[in-house]
Backbone as CSV, one residue per row, in Angstrom:
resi,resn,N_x,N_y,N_z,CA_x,CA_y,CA_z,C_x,C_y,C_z
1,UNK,19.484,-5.439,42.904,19.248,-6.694,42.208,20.114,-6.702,40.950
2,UNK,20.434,-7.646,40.743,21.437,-8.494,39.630,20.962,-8.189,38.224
3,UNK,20.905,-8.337,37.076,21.076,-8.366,36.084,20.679,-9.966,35.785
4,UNK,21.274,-11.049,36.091,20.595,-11.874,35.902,19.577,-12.666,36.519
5,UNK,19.020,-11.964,37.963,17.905,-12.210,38.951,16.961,-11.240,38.227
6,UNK,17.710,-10.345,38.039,15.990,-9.481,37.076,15.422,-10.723,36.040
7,UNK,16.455,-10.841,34.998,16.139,-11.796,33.970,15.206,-12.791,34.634
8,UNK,15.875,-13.760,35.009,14.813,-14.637,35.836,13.661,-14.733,36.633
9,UNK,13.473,-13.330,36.707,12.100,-12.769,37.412,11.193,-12.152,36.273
10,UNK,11.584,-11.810,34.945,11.136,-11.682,33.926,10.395,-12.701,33.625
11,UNK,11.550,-14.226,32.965,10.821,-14.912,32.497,10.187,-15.847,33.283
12,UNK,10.203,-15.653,34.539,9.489,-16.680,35.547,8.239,-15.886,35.409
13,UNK,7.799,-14.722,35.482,6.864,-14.172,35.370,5.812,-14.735,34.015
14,UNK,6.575,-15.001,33.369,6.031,-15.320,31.902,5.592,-16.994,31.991
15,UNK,5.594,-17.455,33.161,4.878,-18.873,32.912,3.861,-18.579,33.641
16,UNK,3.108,-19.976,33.379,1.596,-19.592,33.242,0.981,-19.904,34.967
17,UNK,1.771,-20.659,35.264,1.910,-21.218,36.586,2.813,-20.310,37.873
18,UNK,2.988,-19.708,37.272,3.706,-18.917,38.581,2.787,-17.442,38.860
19,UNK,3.209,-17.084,40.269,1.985,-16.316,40.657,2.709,-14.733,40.394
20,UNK,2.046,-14.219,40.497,2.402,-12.772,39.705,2.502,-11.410,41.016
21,UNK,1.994,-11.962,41.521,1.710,-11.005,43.118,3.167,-11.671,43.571
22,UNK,3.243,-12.530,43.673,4.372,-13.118,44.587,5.860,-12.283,43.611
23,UNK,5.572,-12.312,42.211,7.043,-11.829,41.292,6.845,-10.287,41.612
24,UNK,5.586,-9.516,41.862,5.337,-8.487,41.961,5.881,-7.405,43.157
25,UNK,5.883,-8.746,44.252,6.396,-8.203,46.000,7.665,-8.126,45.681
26,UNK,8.738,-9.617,45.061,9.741,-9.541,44.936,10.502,-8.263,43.911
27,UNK,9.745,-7.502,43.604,10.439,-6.479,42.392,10.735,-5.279,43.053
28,UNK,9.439,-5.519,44.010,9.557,-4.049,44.912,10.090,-3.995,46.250
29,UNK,10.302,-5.094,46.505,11.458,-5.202,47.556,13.006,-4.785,46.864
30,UNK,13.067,-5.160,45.878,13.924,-4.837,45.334,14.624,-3.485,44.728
31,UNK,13.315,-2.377,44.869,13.076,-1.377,44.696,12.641,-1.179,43.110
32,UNK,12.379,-1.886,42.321,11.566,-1.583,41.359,10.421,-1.349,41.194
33,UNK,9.918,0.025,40.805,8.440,0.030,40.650,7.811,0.186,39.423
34,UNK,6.844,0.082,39.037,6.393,0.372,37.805,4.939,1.700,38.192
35,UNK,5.583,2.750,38.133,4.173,3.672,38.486,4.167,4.400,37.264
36,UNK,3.563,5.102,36.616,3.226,5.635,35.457,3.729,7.317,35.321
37,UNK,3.939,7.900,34.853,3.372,9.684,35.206,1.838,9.935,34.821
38,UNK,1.983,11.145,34.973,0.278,11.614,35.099,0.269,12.046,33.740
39,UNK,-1.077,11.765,33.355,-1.417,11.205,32.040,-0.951,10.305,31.029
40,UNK,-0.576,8.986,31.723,0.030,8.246,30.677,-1.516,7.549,30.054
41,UNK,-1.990,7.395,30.682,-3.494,6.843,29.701,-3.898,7.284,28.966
42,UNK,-4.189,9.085,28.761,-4.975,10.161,27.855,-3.532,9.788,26.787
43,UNK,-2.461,9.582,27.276,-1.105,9.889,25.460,-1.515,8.427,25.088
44,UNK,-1.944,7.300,26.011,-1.887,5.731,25.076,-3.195,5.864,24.378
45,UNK,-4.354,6.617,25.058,-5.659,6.960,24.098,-5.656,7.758,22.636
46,UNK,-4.917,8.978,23.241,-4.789,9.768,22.191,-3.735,8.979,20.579
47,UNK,-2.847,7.993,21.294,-2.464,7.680,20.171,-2.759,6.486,19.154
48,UNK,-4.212,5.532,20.441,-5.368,4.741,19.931,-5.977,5.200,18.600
49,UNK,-6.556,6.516,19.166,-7.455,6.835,18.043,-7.301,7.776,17.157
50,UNK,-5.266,8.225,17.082,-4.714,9.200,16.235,-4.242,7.938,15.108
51,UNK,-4.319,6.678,15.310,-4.428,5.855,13.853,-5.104,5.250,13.352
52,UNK,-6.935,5.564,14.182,-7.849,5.297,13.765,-8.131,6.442,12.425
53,UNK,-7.421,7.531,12.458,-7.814,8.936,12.065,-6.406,8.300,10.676
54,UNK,-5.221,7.875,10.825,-4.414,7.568,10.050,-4.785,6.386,9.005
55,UNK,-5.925,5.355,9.758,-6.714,4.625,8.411,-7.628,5.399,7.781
56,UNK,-8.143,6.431,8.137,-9.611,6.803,7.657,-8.551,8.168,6.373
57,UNK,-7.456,8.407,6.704,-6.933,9.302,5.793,-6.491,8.196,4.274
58,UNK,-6.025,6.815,4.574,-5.604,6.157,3.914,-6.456,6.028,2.690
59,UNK,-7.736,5.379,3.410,-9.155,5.471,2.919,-9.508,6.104,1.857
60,UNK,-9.601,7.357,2.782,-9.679,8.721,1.720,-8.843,8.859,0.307
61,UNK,-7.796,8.938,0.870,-6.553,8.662,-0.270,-6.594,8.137,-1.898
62,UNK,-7.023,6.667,-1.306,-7.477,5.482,-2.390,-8.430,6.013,-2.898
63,UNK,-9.601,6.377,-1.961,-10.788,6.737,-3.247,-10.480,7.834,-3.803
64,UNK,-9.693,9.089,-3.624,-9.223,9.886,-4.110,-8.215,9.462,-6.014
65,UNK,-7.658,8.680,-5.421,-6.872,8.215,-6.341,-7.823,7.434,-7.630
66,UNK,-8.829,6.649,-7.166,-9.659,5.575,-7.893,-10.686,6.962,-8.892
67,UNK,-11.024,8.104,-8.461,-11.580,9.085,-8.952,-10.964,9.260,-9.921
68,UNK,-9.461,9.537,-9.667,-8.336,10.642,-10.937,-8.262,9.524,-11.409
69,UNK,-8.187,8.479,-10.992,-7.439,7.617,-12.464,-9.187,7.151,-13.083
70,UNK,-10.266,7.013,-13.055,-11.291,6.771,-13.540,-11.325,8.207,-14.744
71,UNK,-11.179,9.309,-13.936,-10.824,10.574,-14.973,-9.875,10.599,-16.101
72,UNK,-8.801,10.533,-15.835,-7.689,10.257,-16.808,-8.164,8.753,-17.787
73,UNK,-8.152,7.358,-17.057,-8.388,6.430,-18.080,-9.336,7.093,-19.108
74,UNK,-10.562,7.910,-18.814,-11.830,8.111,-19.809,-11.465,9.259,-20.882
75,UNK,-10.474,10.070,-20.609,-10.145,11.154,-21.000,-9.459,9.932,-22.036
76,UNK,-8.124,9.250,-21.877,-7.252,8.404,-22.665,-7.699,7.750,-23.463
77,UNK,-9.073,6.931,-23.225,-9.745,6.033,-24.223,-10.546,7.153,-25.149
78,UNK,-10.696,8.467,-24.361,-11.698,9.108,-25.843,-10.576,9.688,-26.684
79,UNK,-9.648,10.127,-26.110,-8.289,10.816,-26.865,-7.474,9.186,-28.271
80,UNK,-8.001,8.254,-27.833,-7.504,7.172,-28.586,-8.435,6.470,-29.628
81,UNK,-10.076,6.797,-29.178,-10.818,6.600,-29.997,-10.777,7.875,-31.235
82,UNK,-10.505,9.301,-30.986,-10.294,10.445,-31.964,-9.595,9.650,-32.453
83,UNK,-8.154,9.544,-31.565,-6.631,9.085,-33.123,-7.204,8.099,-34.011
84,UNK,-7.626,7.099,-33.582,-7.907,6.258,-34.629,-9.335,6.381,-35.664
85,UNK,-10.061,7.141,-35.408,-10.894,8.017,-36.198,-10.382,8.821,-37.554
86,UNK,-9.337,9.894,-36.955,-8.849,10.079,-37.568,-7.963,9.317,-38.449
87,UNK,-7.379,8.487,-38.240,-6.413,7.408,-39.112,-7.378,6.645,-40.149
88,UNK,-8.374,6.188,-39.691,-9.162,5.625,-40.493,-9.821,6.891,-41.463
89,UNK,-10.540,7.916,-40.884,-10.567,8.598,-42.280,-9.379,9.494,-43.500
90,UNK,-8.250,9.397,-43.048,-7.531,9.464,-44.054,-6.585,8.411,-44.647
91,UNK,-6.737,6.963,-44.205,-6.877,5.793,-45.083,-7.715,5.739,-45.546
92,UNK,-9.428,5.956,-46.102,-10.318,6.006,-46.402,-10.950,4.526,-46.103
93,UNK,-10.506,3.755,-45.504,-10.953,2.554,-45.344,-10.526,1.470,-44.139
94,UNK,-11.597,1.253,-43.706,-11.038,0.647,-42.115,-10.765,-0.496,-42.246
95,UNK,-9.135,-1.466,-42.103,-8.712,-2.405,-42.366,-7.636,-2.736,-41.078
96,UNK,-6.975,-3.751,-41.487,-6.029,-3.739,-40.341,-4.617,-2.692,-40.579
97,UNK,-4.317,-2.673,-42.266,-2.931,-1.839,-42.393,-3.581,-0.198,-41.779
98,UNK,-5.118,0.513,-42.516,-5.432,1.421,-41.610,-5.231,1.098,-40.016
99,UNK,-5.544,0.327,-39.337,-5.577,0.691,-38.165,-3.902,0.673,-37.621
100,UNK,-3.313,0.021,-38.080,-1.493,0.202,-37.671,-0.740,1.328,-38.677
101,UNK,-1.515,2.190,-39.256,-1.089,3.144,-40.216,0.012,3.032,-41.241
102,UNK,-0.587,1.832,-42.123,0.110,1.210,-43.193,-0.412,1.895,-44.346
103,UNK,0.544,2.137,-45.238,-0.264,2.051,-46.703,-0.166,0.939,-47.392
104,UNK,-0.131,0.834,-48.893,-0.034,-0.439,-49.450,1.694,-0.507,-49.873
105,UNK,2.525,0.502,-49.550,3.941,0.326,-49.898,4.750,-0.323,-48.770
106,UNK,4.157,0.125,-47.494,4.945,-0.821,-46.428,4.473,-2.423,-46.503
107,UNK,3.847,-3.138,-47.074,3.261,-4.556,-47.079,4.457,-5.092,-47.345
108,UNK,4.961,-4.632,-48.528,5.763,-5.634,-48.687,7.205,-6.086,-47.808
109,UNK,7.418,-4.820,-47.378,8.772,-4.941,-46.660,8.195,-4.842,-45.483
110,UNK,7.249,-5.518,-44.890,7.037,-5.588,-43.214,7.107,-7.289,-43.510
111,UNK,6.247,-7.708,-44.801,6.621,-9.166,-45.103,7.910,-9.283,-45.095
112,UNK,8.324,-8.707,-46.048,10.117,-9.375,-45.986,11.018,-9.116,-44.665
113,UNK,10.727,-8.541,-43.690,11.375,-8.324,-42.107,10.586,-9.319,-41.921
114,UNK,9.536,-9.745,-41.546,9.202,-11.016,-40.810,9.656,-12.288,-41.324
115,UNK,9.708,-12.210,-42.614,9.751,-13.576,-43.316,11.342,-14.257,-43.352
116,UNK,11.987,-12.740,-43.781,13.381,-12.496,-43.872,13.534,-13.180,-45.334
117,UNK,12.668,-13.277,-46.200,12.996,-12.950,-47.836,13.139,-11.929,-48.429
């Protein structure tokens, strides 16, 4: 068989109206068969439910990940609540120049960069 009689037995197969036994005789007259080897079902199973096993690792993964970073964020916010503890007690007074670690000598020249006077 032809190359383009296969084709056409392809997509004739593919309408909805044509009979499938009848495209089926014609393939194997032709000498085409479609037979499988032995165990082709157990490798299409086995590889069913070897990415059922590839979501459930994914799974894992994420909550793995959602753990360490819940760890680290809490570690970061207490490591940031110290710094600024500390900043505020050696400004002696909790303000906004304490909290951006100003004294009263940078005021003026953070005004004059913004203002540009």
């Amino acid at each position: 068989m032809k190359t383009p009689d296969l084709k056409k037995l392809i997509i004739g197969s593919l309408n909805a109206n044509s009979d499938s036994e009848e495209i089926a005789g014609k393939l194997e007259k032709e000498g085409v068969s479609y037979k499988f080897s032995n165990g082709f079902t157990d490798k299409v199973i086995d590889k069913i439910f070897s990415a059922s096993s590839t979501v459930t690792r994914e799974i894992e993964f994420v909550k793995s990940m959602n753990y360490v970073f819940c760890r680290i964020a809490f570690t970061g916010v207490a490591a940031i609540v110290i710094l600024l503890i500390s900043i505020f007690l050696m400004e002696g007074s909790v303000s906004i120049n304490s909290f951006l670690g100003l004294g009263d000598t940078y005021d003026e020249s953070i005004v004059c960069l913004l203002t540009g006077n």
